[in-house]
C-alpha positions as a Markdown table, in Angstrom:
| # | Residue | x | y | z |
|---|---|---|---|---|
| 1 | Unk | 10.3 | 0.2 | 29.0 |
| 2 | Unk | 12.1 | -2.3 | 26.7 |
| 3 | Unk | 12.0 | -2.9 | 23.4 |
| 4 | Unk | 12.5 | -6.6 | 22.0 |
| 5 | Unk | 11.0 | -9.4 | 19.3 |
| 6 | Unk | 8.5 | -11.0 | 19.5 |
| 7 | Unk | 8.8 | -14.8 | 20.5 |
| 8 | Unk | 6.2 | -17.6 | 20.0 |
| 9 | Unk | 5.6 | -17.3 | 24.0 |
| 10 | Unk | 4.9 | -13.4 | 23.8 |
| 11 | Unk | 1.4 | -14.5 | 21.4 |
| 12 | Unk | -1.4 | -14.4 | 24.1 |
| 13 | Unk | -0.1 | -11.4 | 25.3 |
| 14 | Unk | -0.4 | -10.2 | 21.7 |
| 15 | Unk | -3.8 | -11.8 | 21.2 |
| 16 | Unk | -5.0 | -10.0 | 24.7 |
| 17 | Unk | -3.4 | -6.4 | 23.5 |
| 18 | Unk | -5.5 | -7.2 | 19.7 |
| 19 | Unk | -8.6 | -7.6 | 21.5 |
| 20 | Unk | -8.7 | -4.7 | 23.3 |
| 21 | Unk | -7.5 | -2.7 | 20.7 |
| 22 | Unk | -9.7 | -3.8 | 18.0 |
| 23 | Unk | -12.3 | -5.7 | 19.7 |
| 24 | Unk | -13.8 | -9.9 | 20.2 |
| 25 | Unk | -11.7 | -12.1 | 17.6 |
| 26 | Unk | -13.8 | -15.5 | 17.0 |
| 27 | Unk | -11.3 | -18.4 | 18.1 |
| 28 | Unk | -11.1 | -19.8 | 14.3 |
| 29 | Unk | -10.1 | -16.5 | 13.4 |
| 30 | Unk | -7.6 | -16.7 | 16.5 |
| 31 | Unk | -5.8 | -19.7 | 14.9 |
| 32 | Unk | -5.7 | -18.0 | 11.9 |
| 33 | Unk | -3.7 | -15.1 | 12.8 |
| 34 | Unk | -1.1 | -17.3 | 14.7 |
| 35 | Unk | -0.3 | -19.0 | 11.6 |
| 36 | Unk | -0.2 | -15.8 | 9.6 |
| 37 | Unk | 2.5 | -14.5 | 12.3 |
| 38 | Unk | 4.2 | -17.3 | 13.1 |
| 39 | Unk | 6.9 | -17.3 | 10.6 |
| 40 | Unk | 7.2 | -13.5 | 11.4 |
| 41 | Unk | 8.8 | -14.1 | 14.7 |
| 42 | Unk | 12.2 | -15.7 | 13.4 |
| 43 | Unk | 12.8 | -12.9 | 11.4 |
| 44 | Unk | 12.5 | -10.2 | 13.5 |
| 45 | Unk | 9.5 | -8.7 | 12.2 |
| 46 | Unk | 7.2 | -8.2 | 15.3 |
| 47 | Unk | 8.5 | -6.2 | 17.7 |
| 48 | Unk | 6.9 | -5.5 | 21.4 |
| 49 | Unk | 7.2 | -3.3 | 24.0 |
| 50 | Unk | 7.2 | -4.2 | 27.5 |
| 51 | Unk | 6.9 | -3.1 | 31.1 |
| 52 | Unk | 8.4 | -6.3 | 33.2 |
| 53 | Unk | 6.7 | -8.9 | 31.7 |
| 54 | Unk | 3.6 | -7.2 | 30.6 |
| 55 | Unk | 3.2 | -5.9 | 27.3 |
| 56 | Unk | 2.7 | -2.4 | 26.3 |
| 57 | Unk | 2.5 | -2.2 | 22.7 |
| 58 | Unk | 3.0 | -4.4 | 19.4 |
| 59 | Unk | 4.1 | -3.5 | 15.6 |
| 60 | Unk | 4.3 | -5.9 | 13.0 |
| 61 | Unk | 6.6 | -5.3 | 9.4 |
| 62 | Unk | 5.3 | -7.1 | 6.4 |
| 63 | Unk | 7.9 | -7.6 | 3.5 |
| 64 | Unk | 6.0 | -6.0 | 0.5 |
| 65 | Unk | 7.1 | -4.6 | -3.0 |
| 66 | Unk | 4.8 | -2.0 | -3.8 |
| 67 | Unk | 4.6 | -0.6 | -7.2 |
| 68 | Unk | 5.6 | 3.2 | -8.2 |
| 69 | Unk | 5.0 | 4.2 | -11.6 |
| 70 | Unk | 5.7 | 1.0 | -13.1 |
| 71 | Unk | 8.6 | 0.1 | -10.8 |
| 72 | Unk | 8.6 | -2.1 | -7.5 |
| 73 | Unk | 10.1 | -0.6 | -4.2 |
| 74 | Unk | 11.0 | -2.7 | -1.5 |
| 75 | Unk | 8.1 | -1.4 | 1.3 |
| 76 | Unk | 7.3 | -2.4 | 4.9 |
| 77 | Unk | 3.7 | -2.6 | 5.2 |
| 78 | Unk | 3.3 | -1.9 | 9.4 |
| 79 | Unk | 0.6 | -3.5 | 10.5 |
| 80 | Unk | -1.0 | -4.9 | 14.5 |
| 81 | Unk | -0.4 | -1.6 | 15.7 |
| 82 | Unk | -1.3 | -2.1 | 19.7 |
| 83 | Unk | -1.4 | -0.1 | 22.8 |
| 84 | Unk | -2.6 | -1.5 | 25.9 |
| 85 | Unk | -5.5 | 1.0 | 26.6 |
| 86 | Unk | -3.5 | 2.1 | 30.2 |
| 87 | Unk | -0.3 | 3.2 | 28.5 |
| 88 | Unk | -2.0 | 5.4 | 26.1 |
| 89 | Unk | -1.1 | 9.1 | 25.6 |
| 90 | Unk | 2.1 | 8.1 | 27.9 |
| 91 | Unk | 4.4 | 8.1 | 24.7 |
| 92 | Unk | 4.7 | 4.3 | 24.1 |
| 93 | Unk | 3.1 | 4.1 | 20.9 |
| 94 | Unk | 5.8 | 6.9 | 19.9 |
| 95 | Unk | 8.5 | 4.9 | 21.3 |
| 96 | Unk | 7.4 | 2.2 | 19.2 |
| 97 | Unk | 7.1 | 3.9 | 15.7 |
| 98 | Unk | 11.1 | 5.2 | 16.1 |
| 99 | Unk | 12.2 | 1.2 | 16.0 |
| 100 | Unk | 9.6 | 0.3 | 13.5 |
| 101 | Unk | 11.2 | 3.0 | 11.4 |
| 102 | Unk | 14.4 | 2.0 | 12.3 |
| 103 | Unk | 13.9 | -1.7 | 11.7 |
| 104 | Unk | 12.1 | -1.3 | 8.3 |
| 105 | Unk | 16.0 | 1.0 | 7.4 |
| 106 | Unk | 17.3 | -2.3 | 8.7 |
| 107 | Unk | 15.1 | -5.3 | 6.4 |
| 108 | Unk | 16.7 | -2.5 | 3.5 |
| 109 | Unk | 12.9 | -1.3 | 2.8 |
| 110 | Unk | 13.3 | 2.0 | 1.5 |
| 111 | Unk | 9.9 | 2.9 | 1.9 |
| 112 | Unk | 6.8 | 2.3 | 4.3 |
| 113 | Unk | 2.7 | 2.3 | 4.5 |
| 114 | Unk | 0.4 | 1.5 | 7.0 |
| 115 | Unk | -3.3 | 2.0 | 7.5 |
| 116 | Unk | -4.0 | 4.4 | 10.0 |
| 117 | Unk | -6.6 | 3.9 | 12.7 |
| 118 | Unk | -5.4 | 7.7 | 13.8 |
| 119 | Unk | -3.5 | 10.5 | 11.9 |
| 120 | Unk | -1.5 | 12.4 | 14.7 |
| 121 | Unk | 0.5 | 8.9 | 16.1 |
| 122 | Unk | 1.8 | 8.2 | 12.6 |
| 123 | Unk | 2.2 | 11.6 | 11.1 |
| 124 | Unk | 4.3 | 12.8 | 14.1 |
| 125 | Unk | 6.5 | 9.5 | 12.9 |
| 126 | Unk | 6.9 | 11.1 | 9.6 |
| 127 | Unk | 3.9 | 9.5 | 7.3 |
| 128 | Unk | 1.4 | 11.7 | 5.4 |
| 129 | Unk | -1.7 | 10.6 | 3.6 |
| 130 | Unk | -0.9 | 9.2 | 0.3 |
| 131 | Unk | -3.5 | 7.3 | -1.2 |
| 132 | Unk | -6.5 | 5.3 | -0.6 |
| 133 | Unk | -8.2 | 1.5 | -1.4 |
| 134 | Unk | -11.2 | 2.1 | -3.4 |
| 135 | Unk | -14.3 | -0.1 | -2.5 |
| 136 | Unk | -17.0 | -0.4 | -5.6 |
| 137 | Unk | -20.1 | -1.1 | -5.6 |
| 138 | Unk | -22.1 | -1.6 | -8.7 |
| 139 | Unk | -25.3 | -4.0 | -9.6 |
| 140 | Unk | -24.4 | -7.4 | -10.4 |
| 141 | Unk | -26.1 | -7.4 | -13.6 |
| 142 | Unk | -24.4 | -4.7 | -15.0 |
| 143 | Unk | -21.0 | -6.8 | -15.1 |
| 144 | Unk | -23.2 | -9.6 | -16.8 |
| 145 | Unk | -22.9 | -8.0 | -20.1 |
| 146 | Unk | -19.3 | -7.2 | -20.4 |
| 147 | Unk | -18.2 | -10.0 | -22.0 |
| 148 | Unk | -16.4 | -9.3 | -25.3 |
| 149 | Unk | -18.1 | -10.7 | -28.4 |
| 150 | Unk | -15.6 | -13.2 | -29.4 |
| 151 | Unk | -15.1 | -15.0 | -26.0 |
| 152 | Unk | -11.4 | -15.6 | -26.7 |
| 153 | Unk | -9.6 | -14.7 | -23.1 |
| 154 | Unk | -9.5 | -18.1 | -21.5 |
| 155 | Unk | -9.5 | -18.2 | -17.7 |
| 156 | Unk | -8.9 | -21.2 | -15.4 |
| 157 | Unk | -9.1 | -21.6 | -12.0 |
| 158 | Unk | -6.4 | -21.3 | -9.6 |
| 159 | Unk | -4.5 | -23.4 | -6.3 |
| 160 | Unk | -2.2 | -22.9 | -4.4 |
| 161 | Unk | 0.8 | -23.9 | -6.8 |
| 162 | Unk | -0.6 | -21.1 | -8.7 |
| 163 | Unk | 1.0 | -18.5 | -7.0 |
| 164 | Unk | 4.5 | -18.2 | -8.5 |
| 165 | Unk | 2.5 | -17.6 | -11.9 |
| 166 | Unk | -0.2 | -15.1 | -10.2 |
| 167 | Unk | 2.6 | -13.0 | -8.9 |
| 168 | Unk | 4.4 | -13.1 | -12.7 |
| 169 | Unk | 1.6 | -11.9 | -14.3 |
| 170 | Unk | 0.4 | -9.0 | -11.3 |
| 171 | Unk | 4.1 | -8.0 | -12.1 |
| 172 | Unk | 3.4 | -7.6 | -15.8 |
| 173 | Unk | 0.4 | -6.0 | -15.8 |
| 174 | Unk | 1.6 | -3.2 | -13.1 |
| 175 | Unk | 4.7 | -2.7 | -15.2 |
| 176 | Unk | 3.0 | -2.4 | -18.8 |
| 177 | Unk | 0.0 | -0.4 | -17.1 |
| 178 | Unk | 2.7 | 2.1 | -15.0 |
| 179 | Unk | 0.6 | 1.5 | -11.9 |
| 180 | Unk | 1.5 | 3.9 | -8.5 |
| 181 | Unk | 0.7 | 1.9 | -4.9 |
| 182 | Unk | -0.2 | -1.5 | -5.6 |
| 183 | Unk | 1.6 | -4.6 | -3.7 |
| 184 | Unk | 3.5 | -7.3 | -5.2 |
| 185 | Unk | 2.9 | -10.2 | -2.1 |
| 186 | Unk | 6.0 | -13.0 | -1.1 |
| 187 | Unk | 4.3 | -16.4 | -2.5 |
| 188 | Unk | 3.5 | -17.9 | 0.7 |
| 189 | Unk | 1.0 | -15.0 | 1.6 |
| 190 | Unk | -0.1 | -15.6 | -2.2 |
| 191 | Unk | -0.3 | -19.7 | -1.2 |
| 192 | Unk | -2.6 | -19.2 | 1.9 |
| 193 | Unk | -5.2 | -16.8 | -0.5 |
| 194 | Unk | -5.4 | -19.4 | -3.1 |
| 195 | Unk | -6.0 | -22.0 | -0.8 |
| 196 | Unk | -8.8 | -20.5 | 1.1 |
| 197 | Unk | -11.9 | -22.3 | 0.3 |
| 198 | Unk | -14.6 | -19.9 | 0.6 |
| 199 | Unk | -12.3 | -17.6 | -2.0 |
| 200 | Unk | -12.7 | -18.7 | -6.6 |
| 201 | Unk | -10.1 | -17.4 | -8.0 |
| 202 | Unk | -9.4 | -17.5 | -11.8 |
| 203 | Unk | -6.2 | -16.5 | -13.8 |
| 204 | Unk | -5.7 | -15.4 | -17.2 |
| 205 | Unk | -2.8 | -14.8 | -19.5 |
| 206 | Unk | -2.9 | -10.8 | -18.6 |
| 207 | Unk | -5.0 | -10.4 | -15.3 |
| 208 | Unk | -6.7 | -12.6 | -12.8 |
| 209 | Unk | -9.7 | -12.1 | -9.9 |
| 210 | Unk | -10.6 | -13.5 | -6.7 |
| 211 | Unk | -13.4 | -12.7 | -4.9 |
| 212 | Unk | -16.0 | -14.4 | -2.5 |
| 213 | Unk | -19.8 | -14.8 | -1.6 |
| 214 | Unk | -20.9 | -12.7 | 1.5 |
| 215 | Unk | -24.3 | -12.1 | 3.1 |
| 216 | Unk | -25.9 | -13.1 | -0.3 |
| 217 | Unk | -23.4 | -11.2 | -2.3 |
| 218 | Unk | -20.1 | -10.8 | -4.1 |
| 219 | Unk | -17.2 | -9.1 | -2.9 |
| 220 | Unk | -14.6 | -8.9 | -5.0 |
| 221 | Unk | -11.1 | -8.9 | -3.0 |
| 222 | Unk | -8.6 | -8.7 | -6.1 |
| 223 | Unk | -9.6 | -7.9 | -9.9 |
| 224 | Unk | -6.3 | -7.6 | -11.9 |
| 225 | Unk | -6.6 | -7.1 | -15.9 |
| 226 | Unk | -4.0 | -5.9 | -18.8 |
| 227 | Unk | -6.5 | -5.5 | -21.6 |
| 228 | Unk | -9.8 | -4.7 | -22.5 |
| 229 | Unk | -10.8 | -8.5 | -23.3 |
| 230 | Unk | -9.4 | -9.7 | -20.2 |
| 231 | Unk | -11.1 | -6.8 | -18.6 |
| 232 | Unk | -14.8 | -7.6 | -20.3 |
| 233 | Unk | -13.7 | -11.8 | -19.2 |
| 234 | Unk | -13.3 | -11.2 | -15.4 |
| 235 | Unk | -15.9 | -8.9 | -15.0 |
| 236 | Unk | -18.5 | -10.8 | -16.5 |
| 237 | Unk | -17.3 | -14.2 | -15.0 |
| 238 | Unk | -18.5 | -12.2 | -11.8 |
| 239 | Unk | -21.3 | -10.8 | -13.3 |
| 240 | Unk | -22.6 | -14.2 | -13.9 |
| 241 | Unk | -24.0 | -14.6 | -10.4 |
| 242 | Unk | -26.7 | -11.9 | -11.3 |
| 243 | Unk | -29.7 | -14.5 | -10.7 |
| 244 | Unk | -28.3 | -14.3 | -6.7 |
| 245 | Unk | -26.3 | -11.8 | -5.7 |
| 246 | Unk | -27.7 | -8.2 | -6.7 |
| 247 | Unk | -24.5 | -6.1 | -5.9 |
| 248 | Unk | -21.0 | -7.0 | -6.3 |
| 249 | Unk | -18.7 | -5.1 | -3.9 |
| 250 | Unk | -14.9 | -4.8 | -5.2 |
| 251 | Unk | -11.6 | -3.2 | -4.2 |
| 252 | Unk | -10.7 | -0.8 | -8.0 |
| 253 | Unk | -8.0 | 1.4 | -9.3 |
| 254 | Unk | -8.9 | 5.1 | -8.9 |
| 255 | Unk | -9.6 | 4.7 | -13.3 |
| 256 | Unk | -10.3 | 1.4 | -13.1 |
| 257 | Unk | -11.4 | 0.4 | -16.7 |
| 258 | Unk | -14.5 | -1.5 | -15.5 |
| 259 | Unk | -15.7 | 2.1 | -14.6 |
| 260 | Unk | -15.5 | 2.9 | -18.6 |
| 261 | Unk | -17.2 | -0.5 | -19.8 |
| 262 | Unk | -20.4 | -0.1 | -18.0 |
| 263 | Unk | -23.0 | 0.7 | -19.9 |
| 264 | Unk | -25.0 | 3.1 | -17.4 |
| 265 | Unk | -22.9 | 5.3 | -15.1 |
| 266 | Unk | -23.9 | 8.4 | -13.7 |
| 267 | Unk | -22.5 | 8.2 | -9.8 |
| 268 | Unk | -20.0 | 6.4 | -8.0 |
| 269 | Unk | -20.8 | 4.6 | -4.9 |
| 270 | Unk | -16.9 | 4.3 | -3.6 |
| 271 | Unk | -16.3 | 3.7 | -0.2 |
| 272 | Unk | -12.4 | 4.6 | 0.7 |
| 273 | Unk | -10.1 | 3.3 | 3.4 |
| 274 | Unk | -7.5 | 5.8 | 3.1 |
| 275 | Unk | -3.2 | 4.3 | 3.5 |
| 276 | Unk | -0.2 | 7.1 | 5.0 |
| 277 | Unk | 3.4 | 6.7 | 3.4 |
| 278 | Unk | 6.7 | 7.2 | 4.6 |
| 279 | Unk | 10.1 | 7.3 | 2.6 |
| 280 | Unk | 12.6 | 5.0 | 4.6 |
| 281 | Unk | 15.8 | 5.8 | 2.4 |
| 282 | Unk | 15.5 | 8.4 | 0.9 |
| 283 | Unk | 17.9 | 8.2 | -2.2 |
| 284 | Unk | 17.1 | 4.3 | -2.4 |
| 285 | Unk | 13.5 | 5.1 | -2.9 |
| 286 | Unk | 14.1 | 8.1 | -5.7 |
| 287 | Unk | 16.3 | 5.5 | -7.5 |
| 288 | Unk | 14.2 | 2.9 | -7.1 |
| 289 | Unk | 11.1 | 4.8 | -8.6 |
| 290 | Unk | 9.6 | 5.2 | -12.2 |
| 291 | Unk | 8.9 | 8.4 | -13.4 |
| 292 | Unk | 7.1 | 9.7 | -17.0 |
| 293 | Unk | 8.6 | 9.2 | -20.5 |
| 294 | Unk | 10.0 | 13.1 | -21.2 |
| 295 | Unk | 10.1 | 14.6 | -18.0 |
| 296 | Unk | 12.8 | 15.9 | -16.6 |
| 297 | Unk | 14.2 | 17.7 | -13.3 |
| 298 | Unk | 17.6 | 19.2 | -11.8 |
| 299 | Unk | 16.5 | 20.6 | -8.5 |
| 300 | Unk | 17.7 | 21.0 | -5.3 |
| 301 | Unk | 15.6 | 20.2 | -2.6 |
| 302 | Unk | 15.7 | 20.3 | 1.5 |
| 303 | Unk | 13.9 | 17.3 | 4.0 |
| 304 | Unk | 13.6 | 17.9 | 7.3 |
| 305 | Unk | 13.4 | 14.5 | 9.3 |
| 306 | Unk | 13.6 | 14.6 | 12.6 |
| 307 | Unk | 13.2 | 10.6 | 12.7 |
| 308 | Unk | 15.9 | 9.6 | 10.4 |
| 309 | Unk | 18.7 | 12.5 | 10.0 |
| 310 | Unk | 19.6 | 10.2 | 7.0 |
| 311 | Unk | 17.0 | 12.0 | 5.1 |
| 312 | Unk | 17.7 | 15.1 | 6.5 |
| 313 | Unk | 19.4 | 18.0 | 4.3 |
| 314 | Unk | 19.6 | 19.0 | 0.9 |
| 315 | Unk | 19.0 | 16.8 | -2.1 |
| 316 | Unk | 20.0 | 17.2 | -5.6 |
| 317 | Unk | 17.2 | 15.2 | -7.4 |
| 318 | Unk | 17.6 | 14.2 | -11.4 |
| 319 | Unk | 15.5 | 12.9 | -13.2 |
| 320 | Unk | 15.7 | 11.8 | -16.8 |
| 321 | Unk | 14.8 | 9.3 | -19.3 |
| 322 | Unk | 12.6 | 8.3 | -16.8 |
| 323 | Unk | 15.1 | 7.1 | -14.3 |
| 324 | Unk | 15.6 | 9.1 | -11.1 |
| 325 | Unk | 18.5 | 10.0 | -8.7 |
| 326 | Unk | 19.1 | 11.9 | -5.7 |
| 327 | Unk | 22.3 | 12.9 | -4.5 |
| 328 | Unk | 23.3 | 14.8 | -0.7 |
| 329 | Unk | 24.3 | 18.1 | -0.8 |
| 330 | Unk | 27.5 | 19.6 | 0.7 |
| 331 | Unk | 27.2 | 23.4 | 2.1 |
| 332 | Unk | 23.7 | 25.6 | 1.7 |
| 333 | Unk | 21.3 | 24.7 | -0.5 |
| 334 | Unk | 20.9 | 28.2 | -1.6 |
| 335 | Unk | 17.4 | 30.2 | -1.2 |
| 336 | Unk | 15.6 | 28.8 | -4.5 |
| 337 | Unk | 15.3 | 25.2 | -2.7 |
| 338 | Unk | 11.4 | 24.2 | -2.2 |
| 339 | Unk | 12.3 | 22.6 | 2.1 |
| 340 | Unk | 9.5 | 20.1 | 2.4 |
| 341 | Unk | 8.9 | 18.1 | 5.7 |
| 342 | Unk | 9.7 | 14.2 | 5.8 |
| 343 | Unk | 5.8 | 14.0 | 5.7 |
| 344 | Unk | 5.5 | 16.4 | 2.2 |
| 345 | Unk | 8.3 | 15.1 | 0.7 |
| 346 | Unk | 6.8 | 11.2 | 1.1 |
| 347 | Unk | 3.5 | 12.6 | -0.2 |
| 348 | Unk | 5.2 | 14.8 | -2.8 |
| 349 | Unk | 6.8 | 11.1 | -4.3 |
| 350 | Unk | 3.4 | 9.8 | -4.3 |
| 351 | Unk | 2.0 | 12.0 | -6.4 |
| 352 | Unk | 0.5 | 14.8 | -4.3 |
| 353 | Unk | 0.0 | 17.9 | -6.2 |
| 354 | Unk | 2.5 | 20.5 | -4.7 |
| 355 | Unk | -0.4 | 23.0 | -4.5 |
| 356 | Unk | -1.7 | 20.6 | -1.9 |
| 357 | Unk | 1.4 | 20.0 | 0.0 |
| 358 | Unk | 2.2 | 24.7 | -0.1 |
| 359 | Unk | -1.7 | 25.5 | 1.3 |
| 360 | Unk | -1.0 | 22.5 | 4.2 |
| 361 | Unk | 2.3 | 23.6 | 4.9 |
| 362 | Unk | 4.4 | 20.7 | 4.2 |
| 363 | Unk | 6.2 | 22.7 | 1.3 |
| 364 | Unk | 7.8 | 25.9 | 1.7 |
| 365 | Unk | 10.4 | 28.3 | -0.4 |
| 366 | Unk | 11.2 | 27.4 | -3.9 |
| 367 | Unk | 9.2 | 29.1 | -7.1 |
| 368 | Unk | 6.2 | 28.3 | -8.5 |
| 369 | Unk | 7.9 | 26.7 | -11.8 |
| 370 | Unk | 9.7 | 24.6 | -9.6 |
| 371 | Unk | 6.3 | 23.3 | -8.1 |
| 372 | Unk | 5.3 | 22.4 | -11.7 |
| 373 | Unk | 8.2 | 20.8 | -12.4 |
| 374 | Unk | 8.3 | 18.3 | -9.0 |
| 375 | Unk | 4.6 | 17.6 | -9.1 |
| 376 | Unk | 5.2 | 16.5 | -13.0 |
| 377 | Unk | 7.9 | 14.6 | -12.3 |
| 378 | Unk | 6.4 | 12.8 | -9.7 |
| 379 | Unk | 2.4 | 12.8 | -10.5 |
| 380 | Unk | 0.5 | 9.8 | -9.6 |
| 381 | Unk | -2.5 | 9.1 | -9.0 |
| 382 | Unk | -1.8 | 5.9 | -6.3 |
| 383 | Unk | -4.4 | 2.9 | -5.1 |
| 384 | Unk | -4.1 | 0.0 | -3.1 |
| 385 | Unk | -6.4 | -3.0 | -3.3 |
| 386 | Unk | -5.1 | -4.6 | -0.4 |
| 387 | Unk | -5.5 | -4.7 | 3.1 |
| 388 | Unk | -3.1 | -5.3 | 5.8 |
């Protein structure tokens, strides 16, 4: 086997190994997808593994922030995940996820998601299940009437050029609101939404929405808002196609506020497309983090990652005034340190409750008041609302 980048002269290969992984892609789509990967090439971010000339298996990095209590986190979104179906179960796609790791440590993303089609390939690399993307859907006529009394949140639509002052305001609105998982995109991803012509997009001062008609509907890819009038504005712009569509479908926060507006609401119908996490650098991603106003911790912790040794050992984690360290350990960690996989402690920083993470396994030793003092530190409750 050898492992190399991708070239522009490697894509039907790719194309071939997509099909057969995830099935028929209409040739409009095709062209598409070679001008989303395109500039990934150059920089090293799709990687391939071949037998000869014919290749085995595909990975893809995508330069993301993604947002942690308020803070963004350099992340490698790992996407176009391929195995040719007669090198299954022959350890390729393991292979595979040790330079993906490695090459996200490499780009200086301290931490990783991807979308699993299966648990076991990228848990055995070190991800656990972190959060999910929510999918909503309520009856178009119930956003109608959201619409706050004094009409004063002006929107406007959006283009392409639009995108430097879309990602400024996203930014804003995740810092002010302390939001756990969402992506910040580079501005040419954000360029190619905004210039899709089956998408409306609209932009206000604190929040913004695209969304789309489909199959007689509205599905709402993105709904961003700071405040309750922005909130009651975007809502109700989409609620305005009532006389067509009778549902609107739309990617929400776990508490999105829209869920507290409506007038009726006595069941959820949430669909959920659940995302797996991985720390990268270890002390790069506790520094980089946000963490609540009057907690604090001095604890010693020990990761076990047989992926990146890096990560590996004991920890001293602070964390005060709602900045966070963590700092290596010389000698033993002594027998009061909680040891916690490279899987549990990833899903520990994302907010899983550490009497989740004992019962599974991925959290051993320690004392119960240290429990409550990691999962306070870092609770979260984190969300997605895109897809890659």
């Amino acid at each position: 086997m050898e492992l190399r980048d991708l070239t522009v002269g490697d894509l039907d290969a790719v194309l071939d190994n997509r099909k057969r992984a995830f099935g028929p892609i209409p040739a409009s789509s095709a062209e598409q997808w070679r001008a989303m990967v395109t500039p990934s090439l150059a920089e090293g971010r799709y990687l391939g593994v071949f037998d000869g000339r014919r290749l085995m298996a595909t990975s893809r990095i995508i330069r993301f922030d993604q947002w942690w209590h308020g803070r963004p986190i350099s992340m490698g979104g790992v996407a176009s995940v391929t195995v040719a179906p007669e090198d299954r179960g022959r350890g390729v796609g393991r292979s595979l996820m040790q330079a993906t790791i490695e090459r996200c440590a490499d780009f200086g993303h301290a931490i990783s998601a991807l979308y699993p089609a299966t648990t076991p390939l990228y848990r055995g690399a070190g991800y656990e299940h972190a959060g999910a993307r929510n999918r909503l859907t309520v009856p178009t006529e119930s956003l109608r009437g959201l619409a706050a009394r004094d009409g004063g949140v002006k929107l406007r639509r959006m283009g392409p050029d639009d995108a430097p002052e879309l990602l400024a305001t996203l930014a804003r609105v995740y810092a002010a609101t302390r939001a756990s998982g969402p992506l910040g995109w580079e501005e040419a991803a954000a360029r190619r939404w905004l210039a899709d012509d089956d998408d409306f997009a609209y932009l206000a001062d604190d929040g913004f929405v695209l969304y789309r008609w489909h199959d007689g509907n509205i599905d709402v890819d993105n709904l961003v808002a700071g405040s309750e009038a922005t909130a009651r504005a975007l809502w109700s712009l989409v609620g305005t196609a009532s006389s067509v569509a009778t549902t609107v479908t739309a990617s929400v926060e776990p508490d999105d506020p829209m869920l507290w507006l409506l007038r009726e609401r006595s069941s959820d119908a949430v669909k959920q497309k659940r995302w797996m996490f991985r720390l990268i650098d270890l002390p790069a991603a506790v520094a980089g983090r946000g963490y609540p106003a009057g907690v604090d911790l001095d604890t010693v912790v020990v990761v076990d990652d047989p992926r990146r040794a890096a990560n590996s050992g004991g920890w001293r984690l602070r964390v005060r005034d709602g900045a966070g360290t963590a700092t290596a350990v010389r000698g033993p960690a002594g027998d009061a340190a909680a040891r916690l996989t490279i899987g549990g402690m990833s899903a520990l920083f994302a907010g899983v409750q550490t009497s989740a993470l004992r019962r599974a396994g991925l959290l051993t030793g320690g004392t119960p008041a240290g429990d409550d003092r990691l999962g306070a530190v870092f609770a979260a409750k984190p969300y997605m609302i895109d897809y890659f």
